[in-house]
C-alpha positions in Angstrom: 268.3 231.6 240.4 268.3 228.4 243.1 272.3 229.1 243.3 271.4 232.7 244.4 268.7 231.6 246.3 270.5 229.0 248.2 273.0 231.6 248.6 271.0 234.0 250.5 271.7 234.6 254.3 274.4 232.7 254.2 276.7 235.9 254.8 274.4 237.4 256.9 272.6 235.2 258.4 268.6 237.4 257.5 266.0 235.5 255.5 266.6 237.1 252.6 264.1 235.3 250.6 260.8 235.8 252.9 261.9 239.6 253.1 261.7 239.6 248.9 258.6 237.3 248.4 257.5 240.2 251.5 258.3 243.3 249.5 257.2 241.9 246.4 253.8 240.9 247.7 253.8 244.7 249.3 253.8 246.2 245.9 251.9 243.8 243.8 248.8 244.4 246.5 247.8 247.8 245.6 247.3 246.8 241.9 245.7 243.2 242.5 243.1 244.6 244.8 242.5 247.2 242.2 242.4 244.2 239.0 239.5 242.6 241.4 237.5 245.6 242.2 237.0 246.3 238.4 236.5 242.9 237.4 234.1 242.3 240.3 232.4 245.3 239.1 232.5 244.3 235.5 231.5 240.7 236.0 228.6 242.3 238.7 227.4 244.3 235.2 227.2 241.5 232.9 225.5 239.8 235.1 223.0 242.5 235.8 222.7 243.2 232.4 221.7 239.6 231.9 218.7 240.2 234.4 217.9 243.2 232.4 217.5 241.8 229.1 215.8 238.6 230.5 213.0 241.6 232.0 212.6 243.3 228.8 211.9 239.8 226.9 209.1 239.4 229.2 207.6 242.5 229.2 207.8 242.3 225.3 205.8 238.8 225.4 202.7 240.7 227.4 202.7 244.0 225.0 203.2 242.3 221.8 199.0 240.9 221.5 198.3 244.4 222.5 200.3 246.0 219.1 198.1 243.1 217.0 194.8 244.0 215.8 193.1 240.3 216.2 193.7 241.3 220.1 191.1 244.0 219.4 188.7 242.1 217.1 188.2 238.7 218.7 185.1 237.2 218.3 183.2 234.4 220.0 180.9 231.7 218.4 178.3 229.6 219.2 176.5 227.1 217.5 173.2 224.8 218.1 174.3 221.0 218.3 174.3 219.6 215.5 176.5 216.7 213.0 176.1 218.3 209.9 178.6 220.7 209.6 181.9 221.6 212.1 183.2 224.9 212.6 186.9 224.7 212.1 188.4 228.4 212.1 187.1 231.8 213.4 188.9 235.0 212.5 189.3 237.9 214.3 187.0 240.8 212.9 184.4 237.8 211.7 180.7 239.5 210.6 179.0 239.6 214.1 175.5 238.5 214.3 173.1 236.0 214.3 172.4 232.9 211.8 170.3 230.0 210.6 172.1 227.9 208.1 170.9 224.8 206.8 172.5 222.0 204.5 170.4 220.7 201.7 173.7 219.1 200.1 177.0 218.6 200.1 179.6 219.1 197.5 180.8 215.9 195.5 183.1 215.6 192.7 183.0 213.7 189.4 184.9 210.3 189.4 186.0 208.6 186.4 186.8 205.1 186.1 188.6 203.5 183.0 188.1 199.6 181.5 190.2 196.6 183.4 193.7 195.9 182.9 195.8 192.8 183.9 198.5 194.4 185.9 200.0 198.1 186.7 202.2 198.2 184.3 200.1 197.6 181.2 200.2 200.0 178.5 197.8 202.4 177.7 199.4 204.2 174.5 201.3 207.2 173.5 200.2 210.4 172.7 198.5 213.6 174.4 196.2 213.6 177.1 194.4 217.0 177.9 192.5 217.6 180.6 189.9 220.5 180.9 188.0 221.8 184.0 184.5 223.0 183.4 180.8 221.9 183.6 178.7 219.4 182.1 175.0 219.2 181.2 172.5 217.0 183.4 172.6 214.6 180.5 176.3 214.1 179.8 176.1 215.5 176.6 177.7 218.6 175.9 180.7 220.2 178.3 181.2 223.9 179.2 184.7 224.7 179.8 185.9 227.1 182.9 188.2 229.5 181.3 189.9 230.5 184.8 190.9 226.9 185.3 194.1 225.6 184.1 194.1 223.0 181.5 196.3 220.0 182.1 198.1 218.5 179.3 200.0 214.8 179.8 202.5 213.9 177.4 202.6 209.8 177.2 205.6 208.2 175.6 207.8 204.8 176.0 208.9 206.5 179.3 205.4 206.4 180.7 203.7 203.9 178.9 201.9 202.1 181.8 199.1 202.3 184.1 201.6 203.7 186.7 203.1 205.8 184.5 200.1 207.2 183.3 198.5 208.0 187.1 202.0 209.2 187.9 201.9 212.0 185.1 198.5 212.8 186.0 199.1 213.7 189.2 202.2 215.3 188.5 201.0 218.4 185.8 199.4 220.4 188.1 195.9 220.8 190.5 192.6 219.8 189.2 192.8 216.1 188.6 194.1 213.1 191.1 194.8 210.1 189.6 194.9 206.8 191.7 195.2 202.8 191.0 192.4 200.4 191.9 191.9 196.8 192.3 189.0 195.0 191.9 189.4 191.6 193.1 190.4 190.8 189.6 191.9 193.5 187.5 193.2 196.9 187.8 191.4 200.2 186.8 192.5 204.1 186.6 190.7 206.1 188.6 190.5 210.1 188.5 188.7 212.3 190.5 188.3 216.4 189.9 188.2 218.9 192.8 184.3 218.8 194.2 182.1 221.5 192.3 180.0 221.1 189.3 182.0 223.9 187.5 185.3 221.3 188.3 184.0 218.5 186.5 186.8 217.0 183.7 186.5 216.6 179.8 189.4 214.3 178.4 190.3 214.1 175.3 193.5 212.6 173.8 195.7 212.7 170.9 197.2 208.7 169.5 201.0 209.0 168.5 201.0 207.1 165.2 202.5 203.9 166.2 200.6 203.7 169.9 200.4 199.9 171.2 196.8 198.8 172.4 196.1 195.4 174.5 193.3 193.1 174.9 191.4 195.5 177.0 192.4 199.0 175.7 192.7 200.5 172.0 195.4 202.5 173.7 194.5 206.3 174.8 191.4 206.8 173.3 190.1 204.0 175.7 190.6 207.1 178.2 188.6 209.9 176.5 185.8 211.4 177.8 184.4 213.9 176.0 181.3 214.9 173.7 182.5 212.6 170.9 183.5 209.8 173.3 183.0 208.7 176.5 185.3 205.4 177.0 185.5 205.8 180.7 182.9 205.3 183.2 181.5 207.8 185.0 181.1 206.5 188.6 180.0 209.8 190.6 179.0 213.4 189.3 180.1 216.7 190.2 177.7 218.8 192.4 177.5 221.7 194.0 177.3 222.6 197.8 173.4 223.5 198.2 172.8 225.7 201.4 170.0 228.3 202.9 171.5 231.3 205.2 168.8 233.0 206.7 166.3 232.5 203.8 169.2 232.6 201.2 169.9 230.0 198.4 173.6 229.7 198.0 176.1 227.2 196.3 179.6 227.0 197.0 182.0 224.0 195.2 183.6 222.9 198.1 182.3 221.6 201.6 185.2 223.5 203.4 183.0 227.1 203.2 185.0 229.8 204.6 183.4 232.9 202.4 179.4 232.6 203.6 180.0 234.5 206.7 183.1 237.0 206.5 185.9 235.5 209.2 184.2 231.9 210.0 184.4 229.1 208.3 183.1 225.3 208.6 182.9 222.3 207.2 180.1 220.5 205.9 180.0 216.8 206.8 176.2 215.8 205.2 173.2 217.3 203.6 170.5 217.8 206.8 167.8 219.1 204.5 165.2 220.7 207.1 167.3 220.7 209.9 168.2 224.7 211.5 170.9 225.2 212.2 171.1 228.3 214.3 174.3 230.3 216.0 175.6 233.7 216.4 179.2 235.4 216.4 179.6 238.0 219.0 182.1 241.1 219.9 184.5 239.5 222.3 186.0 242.5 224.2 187.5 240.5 227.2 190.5 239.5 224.9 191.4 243.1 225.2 190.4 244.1 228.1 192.6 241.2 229.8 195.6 242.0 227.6 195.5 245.8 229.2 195.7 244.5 232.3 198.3 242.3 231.6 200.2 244.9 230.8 199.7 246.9 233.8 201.0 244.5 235.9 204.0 243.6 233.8 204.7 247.3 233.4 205.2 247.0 237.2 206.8 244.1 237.4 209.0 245.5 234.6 209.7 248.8 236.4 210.3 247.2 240.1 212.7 244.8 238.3 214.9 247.0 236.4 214.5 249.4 239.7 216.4 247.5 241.5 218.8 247.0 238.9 219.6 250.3 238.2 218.6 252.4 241.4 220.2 253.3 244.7 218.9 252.1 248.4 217.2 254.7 250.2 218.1 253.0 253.4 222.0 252.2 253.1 222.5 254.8 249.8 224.1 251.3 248.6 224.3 251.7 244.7 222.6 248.8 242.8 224.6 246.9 240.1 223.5 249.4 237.1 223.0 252.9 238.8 225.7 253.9 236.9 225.0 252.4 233.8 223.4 255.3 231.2 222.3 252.4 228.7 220.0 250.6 231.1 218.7 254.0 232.9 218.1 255.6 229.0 215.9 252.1 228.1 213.9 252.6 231.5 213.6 256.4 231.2 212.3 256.0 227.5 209.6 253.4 228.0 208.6 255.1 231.0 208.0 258.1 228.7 206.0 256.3 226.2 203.7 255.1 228.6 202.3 258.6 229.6 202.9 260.6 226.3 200.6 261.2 223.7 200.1 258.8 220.6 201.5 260.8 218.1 199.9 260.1 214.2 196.2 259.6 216.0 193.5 261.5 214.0 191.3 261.2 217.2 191.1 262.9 220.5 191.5 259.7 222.3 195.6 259.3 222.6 196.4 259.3 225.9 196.7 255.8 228.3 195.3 258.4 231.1 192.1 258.5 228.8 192.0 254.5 229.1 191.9 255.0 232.5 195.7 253.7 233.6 197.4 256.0 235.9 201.3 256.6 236.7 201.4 256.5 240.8 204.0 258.4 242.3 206.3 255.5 242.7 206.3 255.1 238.9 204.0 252.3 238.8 200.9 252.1 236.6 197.3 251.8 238.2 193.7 251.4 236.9 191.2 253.4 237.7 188.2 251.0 237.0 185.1 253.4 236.8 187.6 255.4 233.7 188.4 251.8 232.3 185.1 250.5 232.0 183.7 253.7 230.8 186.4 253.2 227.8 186.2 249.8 227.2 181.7 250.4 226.7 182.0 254.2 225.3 185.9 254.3 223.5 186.0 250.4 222.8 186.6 251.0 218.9 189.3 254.1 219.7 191.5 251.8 222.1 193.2 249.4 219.3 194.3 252.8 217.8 195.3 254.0 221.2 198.0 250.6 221.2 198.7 249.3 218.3 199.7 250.2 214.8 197.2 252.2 212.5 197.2 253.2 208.9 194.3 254.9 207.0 194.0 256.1 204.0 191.8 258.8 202.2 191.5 256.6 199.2 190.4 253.3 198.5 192.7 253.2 195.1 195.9 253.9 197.0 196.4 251.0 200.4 199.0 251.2 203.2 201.1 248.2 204.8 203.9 248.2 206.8 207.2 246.3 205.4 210.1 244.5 206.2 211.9 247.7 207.8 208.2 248.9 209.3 209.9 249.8 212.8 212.2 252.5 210.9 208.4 254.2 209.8 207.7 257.6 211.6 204.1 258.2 212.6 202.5 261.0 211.0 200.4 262.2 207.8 201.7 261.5 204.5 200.5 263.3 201.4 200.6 260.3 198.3 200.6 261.8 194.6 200.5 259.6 191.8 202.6 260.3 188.6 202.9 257.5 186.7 200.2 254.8 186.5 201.3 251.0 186.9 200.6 249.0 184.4 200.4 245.1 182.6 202.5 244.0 179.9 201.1 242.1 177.1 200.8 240.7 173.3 198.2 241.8 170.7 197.8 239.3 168.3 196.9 240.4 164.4 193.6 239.7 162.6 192.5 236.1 162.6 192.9 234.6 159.0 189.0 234.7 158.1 189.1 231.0 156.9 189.3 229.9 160.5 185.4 231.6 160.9 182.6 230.2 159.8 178.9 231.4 161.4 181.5 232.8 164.3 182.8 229.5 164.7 186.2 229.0 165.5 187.2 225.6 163.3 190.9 224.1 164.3 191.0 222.0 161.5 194.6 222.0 160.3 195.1 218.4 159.1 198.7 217.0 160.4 199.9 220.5 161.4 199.2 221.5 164.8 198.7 225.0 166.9 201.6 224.8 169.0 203.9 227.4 170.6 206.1 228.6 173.8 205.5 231.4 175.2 207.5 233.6 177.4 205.7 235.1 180.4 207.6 237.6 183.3 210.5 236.3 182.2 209.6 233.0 182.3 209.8 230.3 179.2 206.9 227.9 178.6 207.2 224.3 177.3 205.6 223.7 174.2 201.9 224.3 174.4 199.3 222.7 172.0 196.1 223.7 171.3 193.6 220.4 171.0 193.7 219.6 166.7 190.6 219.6 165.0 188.0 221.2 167.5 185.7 223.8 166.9 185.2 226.7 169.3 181.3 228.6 169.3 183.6 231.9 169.6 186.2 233.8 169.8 185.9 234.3 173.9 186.1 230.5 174.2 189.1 229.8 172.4 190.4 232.9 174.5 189.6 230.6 177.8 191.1 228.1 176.4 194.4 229.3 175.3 194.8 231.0 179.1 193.9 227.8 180.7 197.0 225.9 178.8 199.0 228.7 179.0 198.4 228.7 183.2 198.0 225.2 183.0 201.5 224.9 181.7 204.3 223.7 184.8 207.0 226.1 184.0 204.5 228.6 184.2 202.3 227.5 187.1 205.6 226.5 189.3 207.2 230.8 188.9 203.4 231.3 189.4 203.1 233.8 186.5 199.4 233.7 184.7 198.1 235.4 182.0 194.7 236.4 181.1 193.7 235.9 177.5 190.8 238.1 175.7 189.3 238.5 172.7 188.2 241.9 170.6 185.2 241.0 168.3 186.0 244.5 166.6 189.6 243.8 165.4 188.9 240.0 165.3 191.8 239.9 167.4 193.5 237.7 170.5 195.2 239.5 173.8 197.4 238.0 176.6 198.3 240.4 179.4 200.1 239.0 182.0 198.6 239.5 185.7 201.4 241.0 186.9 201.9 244.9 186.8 205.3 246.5 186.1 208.7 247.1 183.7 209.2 243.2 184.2 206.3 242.1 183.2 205.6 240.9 179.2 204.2 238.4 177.2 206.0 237.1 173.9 205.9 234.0 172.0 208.3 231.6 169.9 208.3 228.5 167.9 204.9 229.4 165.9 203.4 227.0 164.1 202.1 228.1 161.4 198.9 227.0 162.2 199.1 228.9 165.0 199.7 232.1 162.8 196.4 231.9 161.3 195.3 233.2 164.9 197.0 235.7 164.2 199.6 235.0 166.9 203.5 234.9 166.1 207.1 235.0 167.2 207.5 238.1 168.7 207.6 240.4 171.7 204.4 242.5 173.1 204.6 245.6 175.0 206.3 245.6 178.8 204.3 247.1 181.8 204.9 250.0 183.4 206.1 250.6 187.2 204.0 253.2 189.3 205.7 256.6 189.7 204.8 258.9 192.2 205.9 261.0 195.3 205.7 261.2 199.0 205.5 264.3 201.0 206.7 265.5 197.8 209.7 263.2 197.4 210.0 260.9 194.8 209.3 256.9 195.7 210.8 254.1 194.1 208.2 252.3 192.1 208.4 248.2 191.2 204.7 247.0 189.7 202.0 248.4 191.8 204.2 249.0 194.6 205.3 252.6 195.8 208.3 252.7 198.4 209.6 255.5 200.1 212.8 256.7 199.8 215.8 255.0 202.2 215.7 258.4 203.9 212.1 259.6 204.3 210.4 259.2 207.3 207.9 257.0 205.9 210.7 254.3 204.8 208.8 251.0 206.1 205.7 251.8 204.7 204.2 249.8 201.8 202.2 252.1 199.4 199.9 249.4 197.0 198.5 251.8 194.2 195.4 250.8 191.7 195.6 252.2 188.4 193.4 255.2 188.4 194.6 256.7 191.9 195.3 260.0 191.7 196.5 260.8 195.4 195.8 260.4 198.8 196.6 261.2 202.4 197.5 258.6 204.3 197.9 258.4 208.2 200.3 256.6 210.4 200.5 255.7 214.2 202.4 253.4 215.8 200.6 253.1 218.9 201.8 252.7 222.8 202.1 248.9 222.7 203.6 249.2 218.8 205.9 252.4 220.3 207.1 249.8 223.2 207.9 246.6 221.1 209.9 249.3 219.2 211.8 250.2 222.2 212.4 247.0 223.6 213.5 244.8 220.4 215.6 248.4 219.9 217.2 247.3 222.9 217.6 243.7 221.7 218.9 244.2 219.3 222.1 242.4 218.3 223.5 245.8 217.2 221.7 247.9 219.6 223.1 249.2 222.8 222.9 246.8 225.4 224.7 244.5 223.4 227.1 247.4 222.6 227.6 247.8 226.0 228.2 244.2 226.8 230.8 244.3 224.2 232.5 247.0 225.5 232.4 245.4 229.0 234.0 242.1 228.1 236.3 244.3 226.4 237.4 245.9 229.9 237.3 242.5 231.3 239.8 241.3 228.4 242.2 244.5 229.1 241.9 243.5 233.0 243.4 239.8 232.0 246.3 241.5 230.0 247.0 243.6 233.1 247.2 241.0 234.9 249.5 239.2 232.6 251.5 242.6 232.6 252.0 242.8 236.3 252.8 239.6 236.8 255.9 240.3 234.6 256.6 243.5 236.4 256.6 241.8 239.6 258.6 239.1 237.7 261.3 241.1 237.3 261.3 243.2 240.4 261.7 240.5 242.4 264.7 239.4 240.1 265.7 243.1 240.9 265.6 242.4 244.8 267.8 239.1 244.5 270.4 240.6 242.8 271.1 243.4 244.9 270.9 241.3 247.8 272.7 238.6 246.3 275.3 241.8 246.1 274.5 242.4 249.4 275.6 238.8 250.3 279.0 238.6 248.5 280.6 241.7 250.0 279.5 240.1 253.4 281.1 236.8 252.4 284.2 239.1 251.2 284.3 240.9 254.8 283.8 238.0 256.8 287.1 236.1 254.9 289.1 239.3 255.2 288.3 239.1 259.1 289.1 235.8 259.6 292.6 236.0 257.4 293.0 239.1 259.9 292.6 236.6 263.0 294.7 234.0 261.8 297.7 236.7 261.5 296.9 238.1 264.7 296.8 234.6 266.2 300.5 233.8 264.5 301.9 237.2 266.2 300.8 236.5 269.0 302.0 233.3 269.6 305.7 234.4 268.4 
């Protein structure tokens, strides 16, 4: 190409190659103005589209307390000074009223100390150590146990052997007990401490191996029983109960964190004050709401002016803003704008319309207060206004409760008409007769020599270790050894950790034990394996009980899927997102839904959002212009490529029959010049 290049103008003496780059530059400038206008444009939308989202966020941030019912409920407290107890938490939709509370005690629980040993890692035998929650008498001497506690069982072996090993498998089998190391000044002692609560104190009792070690200070485990028949550790504080008068009330509670005396409020005790009053009161606080509606006001304006100027034109200079021709952005406006002044749909009240709170549309778009209608509202229609904004459900019976589920923003508002054809149901196990010998004056006596009432039970699904009932102990009936057999049952870690329990009973009638598992449902079931035979004589073996059922029922008149006590609505129906919780016993019920304005609007806007939803559809399909504008450019640029190659050949055409006439002429001169000059 530089030998053509070079070549051009030589014959005719034009500047060949500023003429091409001329024409060339003449035709490409028609289609690279037109590549810059629609990326301009395209880059312009992104941009603006950016702006837009950014403005929805924010407007989602102000609406979102008003779609929350503790914006509604918020309550204020206030409390006399005083040191013995701290408020620490206060709930929205907390019992309002007023109070006098006083402390006569505090909760404690029971601490146990053992004998001295030399180091940490002395050994303290082998065997079974079982723990058991429950209540002792005011003298020490006999122990109640807590059947809804779980009972602790530690296995000790050559593994654990040790004073360390020992508080380390303590701590690890479960809640209830805490096991810790101290030192004296001269020696080292175990220490355990229950959960505060006179109904938490412990009763150990332990099981020797047959070849467990002792040492100078400890016959092995049984230095660490603390039962009725033995009491080898020390007992260095007791368990007690909380003592406290509300209001002229007596009441106990286990635990100095009280967060059930006063629906919604809890506090902490931090002494016993007997005599002191302690007087507050928990009040209605309406300004949480009230602020949050105007909050939205104004970022509803802000909101609207914003995306106004995104998406409008200029009255002035008719100039069309960045969006005005963008359908996805005017659609998201138009449709929030909508939601703000129509009716709440799903609302069993008369009291649906923002215009009935009091906020206004102006005629420029923008919302406005009228304040005599707001405050007339906020003292007359206080209780109507969270339904007015944010999501409701009721429902006709107290058997049958509504929630709202992972997919709740698919749920229509509306009435939905819930009937109940299948009742949910437990699985369980029912045991066979006790073997009479066990009973004597309805005492239950374990007294089975060297065998031992062991077993592993399966529960949901889930496979026990081997469980085994305390040898030789007598039980005063058949509901205590009921208790006792679900608290090592719950007790147990593979249990406790899938969080499957059971609830054991007993039937005086058939002289018979049942475990039901707590869970409703076709997965749930109870069976049990590797019996011992003394553990037959209860009149429980290997075997499988009888699975649970899942609820059945329909709604609207189409079937639900059931799974426990759980109804769902079909993928399809409109009231897909709602969570139907049935009690066995419902029958039907009608239950209402409404989404509310400030619900409605989060809707909208996370809609929007959305990593599938249309604005970022719309971005997509803009970058993808944007891509198609960088191959066209690529495409000309080849096009003018070669028309300019075009151009150089045909002048470089141009050039060589120039070349070709001006030799001819000059051959033509030289032969004129010879005939002349002869």
């Amino acid at each position: 190409m530089s030998t053509i290049v070079n070549s051009l103008g030589a014959g005719s003496g034009i500047d060949i190659t500023g003429l091409v780059n001329g024409l060339v530059e003449a035709e490409r400038a028609p289609a690279d103005q037109r590549l810059d206008n629609q990326q301009q444009e395209l880059e312009a939308d992104i941009s603006a589209y950016g702006t837009f989202k950014s403005s929805l966020s924010e407007f989602e941030s102000v609406i979102e307390p008003l779609s929350s019912a503790d914006t509604y409920n918020a309550r204020s407290v206030s409390f006399s000074d005083t040191d013995a107890l701290t408020p620490t938490e206060l709930d929205s939709g907390a019992a309002t009223g007023s109070y006098q509370l006083e402390v006569v005690s505090i909760a404690t629980s029971q601490t146990l100390t053992s004998g001295s040993y030399a180091t940490e890692s002395d050994p303290v035998g082998e065997g079974t150590m079982t723990i058991r929650f429950g209540e002792w008498t005011e003298d020490g001497s006999s122990f109640t146990h807590d059947g809804d506690s779980d009972t602790l069982q530690i296995k000790i072996d050559e593994s654990n052997n040790t004073l360390e090993g020992l508080r380390d498998a303590i701590n690890a089998a479960g809640e209830g007990g805490q096991a810790s190391i101290v030192y004296d000044g001269g020696s080292y002692r175990l220490m355990l401490s229950s959960e505060s609560g006179l109904r938490n104190s412990m009763e150990i009792s332990v099981e020797e191996a047959g070849d467990s070690p002792s040492n100078t200070d400890s016959a092995g485990l049984s230095a660490l029983a603390f039962s009725d028949s033995s009491q080898n550790l020390q007992q260095t504080q007791s368990a007690s109960d909380a003592e406290l008068v509300l209001n002229g009330l007596e009441l106990t509670r286990e635990t100095n964190m009280v967060d059930d005396v006063i629906t919604g409020l809890t506090f902490e005790l931090n002494k016993s004050s007997e005599g002191e009053m302690i007087n507050f009161s928990i009040n209605q606080d309406d300004s949480i709401a009230e602020q949050a509606i105007r909050d939205f006001v104004e970022a509803y304006n802000l909101f609207y002016e914003t995306t106004g100027n995104l998406t409008g034109i200029d009255p002035e200079t008719g100039e069309k803003a960045a969006l005005a021709n963008e359908a996805t952005a005017k659609t998201a406006v138009s449709q929030i704008r909508a939601t703000t002044t129509a009716q709440v749909s799903g609302l069993v009240n008369d009291f649906n319309t923002l215009a009935q709170l009091g906020i206004e549309t102006e005629l420029d778009g923008t919302l406005s207060i009228d304040e005599e209608l707001f405050q007339d509202a906020l003292s007359n229609n206080f209780d109507q206004i969270e339904a007015l904004f944010a999501p409701t459900m009721t429902s006709s019976s107290s058997d049958v409760e509504v929630g709202l589920g992972s997919y709740a923003a698919s749920a229509q508002p509306g009435q939905y008409e819930i009937e109940i054809t299948q009742q949910p149901s437990k699985g369980g196990f029912s045991g066979e007769g006790v073997d009479s010998n066990l009973t004597s004056s309805d005492t239950f006596s374990l007294d089975t020599g060297n065998d031992s009432f062991s077993f592993e039970v399966t529960v949901d699904g889930v496979s026990s270790s081997v469980i085994n009932l305390p040898a030789d102990t007598d039980y005063e009936s058949g509901d205590e050894l009921a208790s006792e057999l679900q608290s090592l049952i719950n007790g147990d870690d593979s249990l406790s950790a899938a969080n499957v329990r059971v609830v054991v009973s007993y039937d005086e009638g058939s002289e018979s034990f049942r475990f039901d598992s707590e869970t409703y449902g076709s997965n749930s079931n109870v069976s049990f394996s590797s019996t011992s035979a003394a553990l037959n004589t209860l009149g429980i073996s290997d075997g499988g009980g009888n699975a649970g059922t899942d609820v059945g029922g329909t709604i609207n008149g189409k079937a639900g899927f059931g799974a426990g006590d759980i109804l769902l609505p079909d993928v399809n129906a409109d009231a897909y997102g709602l969570v139907f919780n049935i009690s066995p016993g419902a029958t039907s019920a009608t239950v209402d839904f409404s989404v509310g304005v400030a619900g409605q609007l989060v809707r909208q806007v996370e809609y929007q959002l959305d990593d599938s939803g249309p604005i970022e559809y719309r971005e997509d399909n803009i970058n993808t212009q944007l891509d198609g504008i960088a191959e066209d450019r690529e495409e000309l640029d080849r096009k003018m490529a070669l028309y300019e190659e075009r151009l150089l050949n045909e002048y470089l055409a141009m050039e060589a029959i120039l070349n070709s006439l001006s030799s001819s002429a000059s051959e033509i001169d030289g032969l004129l010049a010879s005939l002349n000059a002869e």
